[in-house]
ZAMIMI-141018 format. One record per residue (C-alpha): z, x, y. Coordinates in pm, 1 decimal, always signed. Last residue first. Example, Ala and Ser with C-alpha at 12.3 -4.5 7.8 and 13.67 -1.06 7.14 Angstrom:
// residues 2
Z->+714.0; X->+1367.0; Y->-106.0
Z->+780.0; X->+1230.0; Y->-450.0
This chain:
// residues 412
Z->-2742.2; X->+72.3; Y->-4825.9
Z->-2768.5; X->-71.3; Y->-4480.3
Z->-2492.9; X->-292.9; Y->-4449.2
Z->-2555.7; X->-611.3; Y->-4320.4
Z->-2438.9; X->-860.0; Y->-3988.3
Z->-2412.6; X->-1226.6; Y->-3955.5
Z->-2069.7; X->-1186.0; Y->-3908.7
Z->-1906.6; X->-830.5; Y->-3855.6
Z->-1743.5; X->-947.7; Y->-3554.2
Z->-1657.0; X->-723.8; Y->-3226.5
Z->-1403.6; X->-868.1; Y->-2976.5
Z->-1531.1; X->-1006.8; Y->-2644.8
Z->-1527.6; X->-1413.9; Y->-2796.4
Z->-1868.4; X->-1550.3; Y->-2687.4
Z->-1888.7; X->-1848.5; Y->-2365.2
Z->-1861.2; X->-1529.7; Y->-2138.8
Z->-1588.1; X->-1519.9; Y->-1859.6
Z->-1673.8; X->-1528.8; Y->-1495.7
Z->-1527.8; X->-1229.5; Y->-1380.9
Z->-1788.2; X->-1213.5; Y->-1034.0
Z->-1962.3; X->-933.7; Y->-1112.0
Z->-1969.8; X->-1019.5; Y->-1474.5
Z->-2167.6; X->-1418.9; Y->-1351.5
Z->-2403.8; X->-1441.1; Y->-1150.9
Z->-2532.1; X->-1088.9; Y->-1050.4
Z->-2481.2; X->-969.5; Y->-1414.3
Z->-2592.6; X->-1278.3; Y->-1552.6
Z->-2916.6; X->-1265.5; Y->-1351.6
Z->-2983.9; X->-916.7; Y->-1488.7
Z->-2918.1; X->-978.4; Y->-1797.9
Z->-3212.1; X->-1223.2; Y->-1844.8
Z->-3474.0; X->-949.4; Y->-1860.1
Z->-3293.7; X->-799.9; Y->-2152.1
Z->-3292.4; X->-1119.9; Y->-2315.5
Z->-3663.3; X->-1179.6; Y->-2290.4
Z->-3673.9; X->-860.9; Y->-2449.0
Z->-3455.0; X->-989.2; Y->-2709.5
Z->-3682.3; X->-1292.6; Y->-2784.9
Z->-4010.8; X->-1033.4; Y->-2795.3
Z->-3876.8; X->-867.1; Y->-3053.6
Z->-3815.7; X->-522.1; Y->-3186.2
Z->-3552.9; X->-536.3; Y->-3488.9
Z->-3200.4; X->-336.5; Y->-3449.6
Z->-3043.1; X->-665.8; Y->-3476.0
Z->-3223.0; X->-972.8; Y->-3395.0
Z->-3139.2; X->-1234.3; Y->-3154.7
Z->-3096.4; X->-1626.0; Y->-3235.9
Z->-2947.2; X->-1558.8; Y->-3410.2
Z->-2878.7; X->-1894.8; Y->-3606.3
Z->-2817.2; X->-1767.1; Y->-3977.2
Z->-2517.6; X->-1603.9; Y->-3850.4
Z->-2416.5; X->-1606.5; Y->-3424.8
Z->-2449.5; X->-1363.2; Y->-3193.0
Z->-2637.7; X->-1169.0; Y->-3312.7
Z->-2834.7; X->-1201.0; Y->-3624.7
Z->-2858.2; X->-881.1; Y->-3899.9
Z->-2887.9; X->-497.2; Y->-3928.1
Z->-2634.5; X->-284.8; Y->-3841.5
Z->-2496.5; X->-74.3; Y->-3555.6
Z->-2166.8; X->+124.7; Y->-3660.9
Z->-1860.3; X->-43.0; Y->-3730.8
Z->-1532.0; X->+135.0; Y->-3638.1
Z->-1509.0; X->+202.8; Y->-3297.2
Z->-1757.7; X->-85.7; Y->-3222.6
Z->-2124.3; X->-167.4; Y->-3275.6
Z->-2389.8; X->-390.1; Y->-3155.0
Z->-2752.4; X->-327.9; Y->-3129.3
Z->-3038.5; X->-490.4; Y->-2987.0
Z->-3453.0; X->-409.3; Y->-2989.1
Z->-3702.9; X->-516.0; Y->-2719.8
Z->-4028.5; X->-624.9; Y->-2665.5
Z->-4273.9; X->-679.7; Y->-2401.1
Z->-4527.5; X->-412.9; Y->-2542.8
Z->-4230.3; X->-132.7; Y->-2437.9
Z->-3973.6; X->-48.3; Y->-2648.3
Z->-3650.2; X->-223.5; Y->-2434.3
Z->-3324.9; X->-143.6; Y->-2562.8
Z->-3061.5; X->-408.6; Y->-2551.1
Z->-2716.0; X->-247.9; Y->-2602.8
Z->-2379.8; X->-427.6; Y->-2707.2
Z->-2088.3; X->-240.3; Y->-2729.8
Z->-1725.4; X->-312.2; Y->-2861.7
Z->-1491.6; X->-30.6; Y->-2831.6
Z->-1220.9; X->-253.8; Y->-3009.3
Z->-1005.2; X->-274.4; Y->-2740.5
Z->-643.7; X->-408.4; Y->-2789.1
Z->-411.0; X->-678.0; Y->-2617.7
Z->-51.1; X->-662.5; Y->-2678.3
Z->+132.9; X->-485.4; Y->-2412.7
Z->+494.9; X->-549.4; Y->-2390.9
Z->+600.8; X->-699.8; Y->-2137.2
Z->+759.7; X->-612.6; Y->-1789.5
Z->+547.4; X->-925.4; Y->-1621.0
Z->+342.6; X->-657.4; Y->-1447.4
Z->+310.2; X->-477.5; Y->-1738.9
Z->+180.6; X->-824.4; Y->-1917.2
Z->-59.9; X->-922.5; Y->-1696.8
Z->-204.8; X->-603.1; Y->-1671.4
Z->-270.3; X->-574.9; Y->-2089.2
Z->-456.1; X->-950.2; Y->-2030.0
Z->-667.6; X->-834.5; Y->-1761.2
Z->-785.9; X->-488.3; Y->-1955.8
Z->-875.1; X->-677.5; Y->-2271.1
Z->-1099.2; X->-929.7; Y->-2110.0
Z->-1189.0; X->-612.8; Y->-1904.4
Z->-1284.8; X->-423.3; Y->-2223.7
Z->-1567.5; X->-665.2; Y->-2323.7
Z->-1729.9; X->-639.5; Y->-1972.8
Z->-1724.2; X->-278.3; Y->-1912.0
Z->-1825.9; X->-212.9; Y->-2255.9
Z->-2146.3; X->-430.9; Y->-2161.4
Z->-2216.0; X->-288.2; Y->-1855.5
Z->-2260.4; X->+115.1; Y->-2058.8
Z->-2064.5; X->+450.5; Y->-2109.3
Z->-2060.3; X->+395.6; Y->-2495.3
Z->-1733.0; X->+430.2; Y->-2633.1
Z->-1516.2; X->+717.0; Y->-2784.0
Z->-1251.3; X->+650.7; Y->-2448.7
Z->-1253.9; X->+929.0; Y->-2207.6
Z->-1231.2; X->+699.1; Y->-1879.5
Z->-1414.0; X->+677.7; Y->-1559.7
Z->-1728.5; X->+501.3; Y->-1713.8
Z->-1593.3; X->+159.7; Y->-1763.6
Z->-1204.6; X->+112.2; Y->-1715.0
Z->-893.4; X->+288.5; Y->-1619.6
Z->-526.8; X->+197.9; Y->-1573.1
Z->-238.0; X->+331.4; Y->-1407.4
Z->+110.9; X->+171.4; Y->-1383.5
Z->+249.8; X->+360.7; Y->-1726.2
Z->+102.3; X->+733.3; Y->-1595.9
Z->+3.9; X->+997.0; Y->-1880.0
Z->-233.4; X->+848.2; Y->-2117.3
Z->-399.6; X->+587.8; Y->-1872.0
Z->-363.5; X->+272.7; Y->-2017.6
Z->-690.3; X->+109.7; Y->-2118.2
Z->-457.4; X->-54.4; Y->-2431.1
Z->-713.7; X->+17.1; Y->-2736.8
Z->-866.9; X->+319.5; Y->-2588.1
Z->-536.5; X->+446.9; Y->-2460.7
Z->-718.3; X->+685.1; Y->-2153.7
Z->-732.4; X->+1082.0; Y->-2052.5
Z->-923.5; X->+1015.6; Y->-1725.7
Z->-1291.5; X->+1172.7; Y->-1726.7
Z->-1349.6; X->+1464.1; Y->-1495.9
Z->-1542.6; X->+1638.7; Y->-1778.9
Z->-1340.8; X->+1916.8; Y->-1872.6
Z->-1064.5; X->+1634.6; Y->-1885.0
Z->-887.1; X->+1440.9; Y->-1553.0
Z->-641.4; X->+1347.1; Y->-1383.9
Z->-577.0; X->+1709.0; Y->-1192.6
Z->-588.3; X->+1498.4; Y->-835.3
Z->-927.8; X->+1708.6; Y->-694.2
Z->-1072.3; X->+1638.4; Y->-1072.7
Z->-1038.5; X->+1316.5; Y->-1036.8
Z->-1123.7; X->+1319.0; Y->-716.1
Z->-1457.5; X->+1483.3; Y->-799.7
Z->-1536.3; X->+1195.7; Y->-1024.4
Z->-1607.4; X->+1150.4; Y->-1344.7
Z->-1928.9; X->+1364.9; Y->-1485.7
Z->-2273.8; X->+1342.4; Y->-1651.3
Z->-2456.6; X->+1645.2; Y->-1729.4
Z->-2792.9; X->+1549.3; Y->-1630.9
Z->-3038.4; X->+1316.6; Y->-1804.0
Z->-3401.1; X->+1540.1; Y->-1712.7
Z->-3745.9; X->+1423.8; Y->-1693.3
Z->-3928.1; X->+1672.1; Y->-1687.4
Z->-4316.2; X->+1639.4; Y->-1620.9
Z->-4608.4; X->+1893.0; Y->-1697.1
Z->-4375.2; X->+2068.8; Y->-1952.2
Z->-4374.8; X->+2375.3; Y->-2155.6
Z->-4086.4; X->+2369.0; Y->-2454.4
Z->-3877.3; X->+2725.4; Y->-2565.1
Z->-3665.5; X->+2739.0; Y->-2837.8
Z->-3417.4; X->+3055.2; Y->-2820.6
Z->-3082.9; X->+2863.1; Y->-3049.4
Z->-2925.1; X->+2812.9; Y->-2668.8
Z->-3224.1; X->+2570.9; Y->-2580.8
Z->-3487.9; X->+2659.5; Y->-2298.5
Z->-3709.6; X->+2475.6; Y->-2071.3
Z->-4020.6; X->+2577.1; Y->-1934.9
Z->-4262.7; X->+2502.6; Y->-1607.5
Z->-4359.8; X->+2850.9; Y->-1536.5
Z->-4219.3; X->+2904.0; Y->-1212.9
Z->-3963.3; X->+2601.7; Y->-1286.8
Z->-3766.9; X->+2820.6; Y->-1583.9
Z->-3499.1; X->+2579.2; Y->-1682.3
Z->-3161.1; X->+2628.3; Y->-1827.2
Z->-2986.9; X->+2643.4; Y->-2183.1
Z->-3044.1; X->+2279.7; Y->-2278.6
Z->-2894.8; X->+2239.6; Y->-2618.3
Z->-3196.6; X->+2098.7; Y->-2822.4
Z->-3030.0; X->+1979.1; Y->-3185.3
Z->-3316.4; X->+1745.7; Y->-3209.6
Z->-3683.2; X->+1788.8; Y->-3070.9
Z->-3845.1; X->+1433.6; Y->-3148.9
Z->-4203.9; X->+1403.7; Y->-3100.6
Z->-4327.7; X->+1044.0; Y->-2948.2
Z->-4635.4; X->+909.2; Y->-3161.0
Z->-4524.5; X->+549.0; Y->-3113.5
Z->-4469.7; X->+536.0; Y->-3494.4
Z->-4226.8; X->+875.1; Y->-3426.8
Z->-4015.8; X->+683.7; Y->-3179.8
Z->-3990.6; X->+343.2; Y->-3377.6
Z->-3865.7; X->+617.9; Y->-3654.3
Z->-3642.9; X->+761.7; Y->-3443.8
Z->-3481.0; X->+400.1; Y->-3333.1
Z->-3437.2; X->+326.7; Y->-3746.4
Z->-3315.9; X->+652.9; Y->-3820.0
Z->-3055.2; X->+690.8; Y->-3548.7
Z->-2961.7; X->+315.7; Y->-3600.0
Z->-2806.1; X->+422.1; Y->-3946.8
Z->-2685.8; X->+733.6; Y->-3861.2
Z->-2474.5; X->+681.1; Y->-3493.5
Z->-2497.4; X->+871.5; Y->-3236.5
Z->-2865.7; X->+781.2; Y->-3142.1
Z->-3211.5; X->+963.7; Y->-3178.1
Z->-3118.8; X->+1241.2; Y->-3409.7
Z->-2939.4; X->+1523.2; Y->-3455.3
Z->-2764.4; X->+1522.8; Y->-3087.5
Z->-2873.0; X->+1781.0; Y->-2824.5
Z->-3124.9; X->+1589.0; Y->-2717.4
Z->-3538.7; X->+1669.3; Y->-2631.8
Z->-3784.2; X->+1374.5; Y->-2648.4
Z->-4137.3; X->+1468.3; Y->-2595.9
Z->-4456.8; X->+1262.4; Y->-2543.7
Z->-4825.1; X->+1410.0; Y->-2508.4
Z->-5033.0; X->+1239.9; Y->-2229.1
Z->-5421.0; X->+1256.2; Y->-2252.0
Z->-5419.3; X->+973.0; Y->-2509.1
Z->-5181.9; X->+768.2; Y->-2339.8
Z->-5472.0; X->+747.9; Y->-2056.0
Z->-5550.1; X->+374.1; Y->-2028.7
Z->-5307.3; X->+278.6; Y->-1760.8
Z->-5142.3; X->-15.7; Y->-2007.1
Z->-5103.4; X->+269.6; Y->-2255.2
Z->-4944.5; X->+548.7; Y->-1982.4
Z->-4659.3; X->+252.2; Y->-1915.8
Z->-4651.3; X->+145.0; Y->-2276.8
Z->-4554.1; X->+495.7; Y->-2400.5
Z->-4384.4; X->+530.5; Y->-2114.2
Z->-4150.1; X->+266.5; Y->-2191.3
Z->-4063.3; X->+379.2; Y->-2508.2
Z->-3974.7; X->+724.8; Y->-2360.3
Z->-3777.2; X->+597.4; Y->-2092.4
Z->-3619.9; X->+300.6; Y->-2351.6
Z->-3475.9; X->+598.7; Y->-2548.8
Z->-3376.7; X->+778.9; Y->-2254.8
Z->-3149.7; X->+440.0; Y->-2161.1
Z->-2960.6; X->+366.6; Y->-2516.1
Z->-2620.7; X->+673.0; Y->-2418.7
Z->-2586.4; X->+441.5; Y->-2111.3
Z->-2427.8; X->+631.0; Y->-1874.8
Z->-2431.4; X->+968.5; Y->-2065.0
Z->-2159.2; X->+1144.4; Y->-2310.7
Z->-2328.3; X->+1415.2; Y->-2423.9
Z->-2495.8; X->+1652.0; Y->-2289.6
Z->-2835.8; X->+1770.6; Y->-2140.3
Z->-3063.6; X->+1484.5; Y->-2254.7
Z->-3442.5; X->+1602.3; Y->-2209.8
Z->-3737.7; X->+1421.4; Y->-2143.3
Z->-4071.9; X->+1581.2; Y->-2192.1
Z->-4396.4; X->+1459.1; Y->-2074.3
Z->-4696.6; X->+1688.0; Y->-2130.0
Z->-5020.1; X->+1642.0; Y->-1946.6
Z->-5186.5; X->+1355.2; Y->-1795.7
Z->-5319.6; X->+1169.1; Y->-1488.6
Z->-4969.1; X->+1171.2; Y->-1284.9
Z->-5036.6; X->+970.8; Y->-976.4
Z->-4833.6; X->+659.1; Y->-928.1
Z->-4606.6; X->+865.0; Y->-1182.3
Z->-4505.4; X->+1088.4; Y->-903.0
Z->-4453.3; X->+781.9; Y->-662.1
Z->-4198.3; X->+613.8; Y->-910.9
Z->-4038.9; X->+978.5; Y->-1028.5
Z->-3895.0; X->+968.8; Y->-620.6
Z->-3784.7; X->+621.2; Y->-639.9
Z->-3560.3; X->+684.6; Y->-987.3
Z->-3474.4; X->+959.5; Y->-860.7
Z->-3346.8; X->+833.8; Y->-535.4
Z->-3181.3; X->+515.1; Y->-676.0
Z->-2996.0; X->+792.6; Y->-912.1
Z->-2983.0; X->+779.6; Y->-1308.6
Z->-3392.6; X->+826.7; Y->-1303.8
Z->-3359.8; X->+1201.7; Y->-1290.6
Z->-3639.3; X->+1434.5; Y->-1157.9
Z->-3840.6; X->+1766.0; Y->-1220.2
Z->-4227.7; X->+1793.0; Y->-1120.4
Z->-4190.6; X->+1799.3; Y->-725.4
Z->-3776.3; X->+1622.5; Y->-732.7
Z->-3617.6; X->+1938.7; Y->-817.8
Z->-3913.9; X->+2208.0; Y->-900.2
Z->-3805.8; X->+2509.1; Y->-743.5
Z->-3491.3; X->+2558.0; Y->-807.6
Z->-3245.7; X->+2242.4; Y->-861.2
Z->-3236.4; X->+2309.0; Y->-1288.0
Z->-3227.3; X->+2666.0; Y->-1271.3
Z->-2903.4; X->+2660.9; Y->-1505.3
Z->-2813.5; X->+2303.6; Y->-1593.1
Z->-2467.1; X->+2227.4; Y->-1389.8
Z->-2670.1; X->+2190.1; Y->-1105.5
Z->-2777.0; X->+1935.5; Y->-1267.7
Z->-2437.9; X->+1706.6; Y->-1199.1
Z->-2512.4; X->+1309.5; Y->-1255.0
Z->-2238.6; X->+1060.7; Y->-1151.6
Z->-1957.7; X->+864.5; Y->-1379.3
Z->-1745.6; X->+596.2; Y->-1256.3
Z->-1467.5; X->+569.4; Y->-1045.3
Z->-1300.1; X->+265.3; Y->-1160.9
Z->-945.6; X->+414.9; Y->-1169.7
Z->-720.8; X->+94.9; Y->-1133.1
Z->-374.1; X->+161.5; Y->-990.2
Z->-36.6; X->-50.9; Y->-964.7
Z->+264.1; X->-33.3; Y->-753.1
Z->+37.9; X->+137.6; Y->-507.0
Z->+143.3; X->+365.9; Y->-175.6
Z->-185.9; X->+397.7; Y->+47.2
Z->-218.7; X->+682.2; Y->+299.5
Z->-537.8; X->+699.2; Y->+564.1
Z->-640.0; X->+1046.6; Y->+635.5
Z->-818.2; X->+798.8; Y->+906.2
Z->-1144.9; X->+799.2; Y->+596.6
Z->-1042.8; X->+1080.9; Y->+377.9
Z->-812.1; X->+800.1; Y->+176.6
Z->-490.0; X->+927.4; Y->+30.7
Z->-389.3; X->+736.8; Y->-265.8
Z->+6.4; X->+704.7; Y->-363.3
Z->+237.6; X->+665.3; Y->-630.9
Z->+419.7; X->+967.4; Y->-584.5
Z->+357.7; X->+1099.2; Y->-947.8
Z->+26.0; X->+968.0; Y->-930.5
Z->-117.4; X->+1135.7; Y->-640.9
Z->-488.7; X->+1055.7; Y->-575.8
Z->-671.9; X->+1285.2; Y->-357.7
Z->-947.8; X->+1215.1; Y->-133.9
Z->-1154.6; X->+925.4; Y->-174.3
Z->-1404.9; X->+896.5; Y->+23.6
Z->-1425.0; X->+505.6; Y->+270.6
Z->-1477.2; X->+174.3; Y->+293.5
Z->-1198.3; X->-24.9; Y->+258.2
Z->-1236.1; X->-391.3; Y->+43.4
Z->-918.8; X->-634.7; Y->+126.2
Z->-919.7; X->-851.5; Y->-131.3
Z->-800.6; X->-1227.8; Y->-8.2
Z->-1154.8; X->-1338.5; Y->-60.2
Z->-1330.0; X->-1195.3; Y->-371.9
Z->-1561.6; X->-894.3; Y->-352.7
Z->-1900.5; X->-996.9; Y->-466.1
Z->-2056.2; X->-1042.6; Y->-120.5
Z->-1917.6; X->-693.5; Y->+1.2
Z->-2111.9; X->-501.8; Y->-228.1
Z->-2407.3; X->-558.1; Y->-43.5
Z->-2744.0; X->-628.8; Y->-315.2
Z->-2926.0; X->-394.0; Y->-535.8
Z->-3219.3; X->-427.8; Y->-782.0
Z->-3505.5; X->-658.9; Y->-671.1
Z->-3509.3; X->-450.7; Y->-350.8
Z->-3660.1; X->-169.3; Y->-515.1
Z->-3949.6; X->-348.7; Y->-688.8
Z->-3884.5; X->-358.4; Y->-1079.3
Z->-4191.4; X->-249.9; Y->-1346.8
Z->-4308.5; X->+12.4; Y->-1152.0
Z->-4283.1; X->+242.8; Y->-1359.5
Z->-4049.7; X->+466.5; Y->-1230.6
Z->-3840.5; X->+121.4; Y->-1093.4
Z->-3774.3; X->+12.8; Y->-1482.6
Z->-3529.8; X->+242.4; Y->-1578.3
Z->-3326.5; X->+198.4; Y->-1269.2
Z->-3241.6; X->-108.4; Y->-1332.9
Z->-3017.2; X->-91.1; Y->-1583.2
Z->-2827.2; X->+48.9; Y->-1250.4
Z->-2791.3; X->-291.3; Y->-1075.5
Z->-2692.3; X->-63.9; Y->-750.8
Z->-2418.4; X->-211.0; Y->-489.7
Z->-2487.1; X->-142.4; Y->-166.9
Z->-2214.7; X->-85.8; Y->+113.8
Z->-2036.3; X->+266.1; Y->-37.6
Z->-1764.0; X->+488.8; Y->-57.2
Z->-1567.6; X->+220.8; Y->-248.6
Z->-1211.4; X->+112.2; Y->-202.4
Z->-1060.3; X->-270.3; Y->-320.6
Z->-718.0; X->-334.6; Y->-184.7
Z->-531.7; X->-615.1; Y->-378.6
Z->-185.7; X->-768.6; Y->-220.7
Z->+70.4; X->-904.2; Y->-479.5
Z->+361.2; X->-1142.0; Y->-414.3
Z->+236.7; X->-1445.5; Y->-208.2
Z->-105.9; X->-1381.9; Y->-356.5
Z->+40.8; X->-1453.5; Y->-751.5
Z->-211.7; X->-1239.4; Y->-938.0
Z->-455.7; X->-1402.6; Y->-1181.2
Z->-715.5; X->-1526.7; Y->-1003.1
Z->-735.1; X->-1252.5; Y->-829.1
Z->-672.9; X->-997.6; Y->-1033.4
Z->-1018.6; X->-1133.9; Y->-1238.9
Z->-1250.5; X->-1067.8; Y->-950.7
Z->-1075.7; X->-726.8; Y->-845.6
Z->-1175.5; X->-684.9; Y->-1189.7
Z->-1517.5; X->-787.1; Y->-1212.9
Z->-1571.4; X->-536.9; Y->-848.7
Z->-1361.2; X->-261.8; Y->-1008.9
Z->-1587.0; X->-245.0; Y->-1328.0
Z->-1918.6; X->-272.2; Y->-1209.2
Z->-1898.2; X->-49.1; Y->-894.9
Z->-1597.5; X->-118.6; Y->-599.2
Z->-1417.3; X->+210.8; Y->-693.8
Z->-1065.8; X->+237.5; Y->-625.0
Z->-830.6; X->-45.0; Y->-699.9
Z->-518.2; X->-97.4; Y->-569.6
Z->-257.9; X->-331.1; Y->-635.7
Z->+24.6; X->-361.5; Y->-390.9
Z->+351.3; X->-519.3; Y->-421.0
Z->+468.0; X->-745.8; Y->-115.4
């Protein structure tokens, strides 16, 4: 009996757990499934719980009722991962498991202590994240009774979970302090250390300039340097200074400490990974999807989804002793809510960045590229029962996962 392991039971290693096994032969392949945790987070969510848009319990669910029967799902730490031996070493029993095959689904988590003066002082009293349940819960009560003052966001590095998620904060507050009647007494400010609002030019523009018509001040270039909590300042390395009533900070994100425990990964903690094959670099019989890797993608659901169509296919054929002939095209698809009960969509690959147009079909749409609307809000809402329902479970899409350039235009 070969083994297939798969460590980390989040978005990625739950759908594909889902996929191996239907897939896998059972009377020759065994799949373990290890997560440190019972509850399974609908992240996206988390933007919405600050304002009190989402209750709490709307958003997570066990993680056990998504993993597939025949998988045998271990709770427990990871402690070391040793590739050259082909083995996992749990910290749960010191328990030892030898692999023929390994998925690194790890994901990413938050690090602020990484952000000089960042936990002193002010952590979680005027200073939180939203990437966590806890932050997210914690900026939820401060809001309750925040009556104005200045609101600054600031993106430490890059990459992020969800490189599209400050964007909808700060849209969403706009609409949040609105709908409470006291936007006037609140002044917006979005600090990155990017030149613009996105990575890429085109959208950059059109998402800073839905910023700047919703009177949100843009403070590009901003490399976080640390935080001063006794007088409520931030710094950048170039000697700008910003006040704040209310940080709200994007951490350094970072893989895994196991990663980095094993020596798999980059500065980061990300695993080295093809990002056409989602072969790790370095090992033939590991692979890596969603946030754990290093591929030039967004860190976001949608990836996840796309590349495990390619990810499935590429396993099948090592384990068959083919050659591997399914490739990622880094296709991403991002709703980003703006507040007002609309929403604006992009979709972009390696090579194409977001563009104008109809997705997913031409001249039918029915959604709108990088246009607010209230159909693609309604289709932001709707993800949420398709994740549940159907990518947890690696129930294919009705929509082909690679990128098309149909119904799209170039913005001169």
């Amino acid at each position: 009996m070969k083994t297939f392991l798969i460590l980390g039971a989040g978005t990625g290693g739950t759908m594909m757990a889902n996929k191996l096994t239907k897939r896998l032969d059972p009377q020759e392949w065994k799949i373990i499934l290890v997560d440190r945790d019972e509850t399974h987070y609908y992240q996206p969510g988390f933007l919405f719980l600050p304002f009190g848009y989402y209750e709490p319990e709307n958003i997570y669910q066990p993680k056990r009722k998504f993993v597939p029967s025949g998988v045998e799902f271990v709770l427990s730490d990871i402690e070391l991962i040793e590739p050259e031996a082909n083995k996992v070493t749990l910290t749960k029993d010191k328990r030892v498991i030898q692999y023929d095959q390994l998925l690194i689904a790890t994901g990413t988590d938050i690090h602020p202590e990484e952000i000089e003066g960042m936990l002193e002082g002010g952590w979680r009293k005027n200073i939180f994240d939203y990437y966590t349940f806890e932050g997210a819960m914690a900026l939820r009560e401060f809001l309750k009774n925040f009556q104005g003052g200045r609101v600054v966001l600031n993106i430490a590095e890059m990459p992020i979970k969800c490189p599209v998620a400050p964007l909808e904060f700060m849209y969403l507050a706009d609409y949040y302090f609105t709908q409470r009647g006291i936007r006037n007494k609140v002044d917006l400010v979005f600090t990155t250390p990017l030149s613009g609002a996105f990575t890429k030019p085109v959208s950059s523009k059109m998402l800073g300039d839905v910023m700047q018509k919703k009177g949100i001040h843009t403070e590009a270039d901003f490399a976080i340097s640390g935080v001063d909590s006794s007088k409520n300042k931030i710094s950048s390395y170039d000697g700008r200074e910003l006040d704040y009533d209310l940080l709200v900070t994007i951490p350094t994100n970072m893989g895994a400490d196991v990663i980095a425990r094993s020596g798999m990964g980059d500065d980061l903690n990300f695993v080295p990974t093809n990002k056409f094959t989602l072969q790790s670099d370095k090992h033939q019989n590991i692979w890596v999807i969603g946030d754990a890797t290093n591929i030039p993608a967004s860190k976001a659901g949608s990836v996840v989804h796309y590349s495990a169509e390619t990810l499935i296919e590429n396993i099948m054929c090592a384990v068959k002793g083919k050659e591997l002939d399914a490739k990622f095209d880094g296709h991403s698809t991002c709703h980003i809510v703006s507040g007002f009960n609309k929403s604006l969509l992009i979709d972009f690959s390696y090579e194409t960045e977001p563009l104008t147009g109809l997705y997913p079909f031409p001249v039918v749409g029915p959604f709108p590229l990088l246009k607010e609307s209230t159909f693609n809000y309604v289709g932001k809402l709707a993800f949420k029962w398709i994740y549940w329902n159907i990518m947890l479970k690696g129930i294919p899409f009705p929509l082909p996962p690679e990128y098309s350039i149909a119904g799209k235009q170039r913005v001169a």
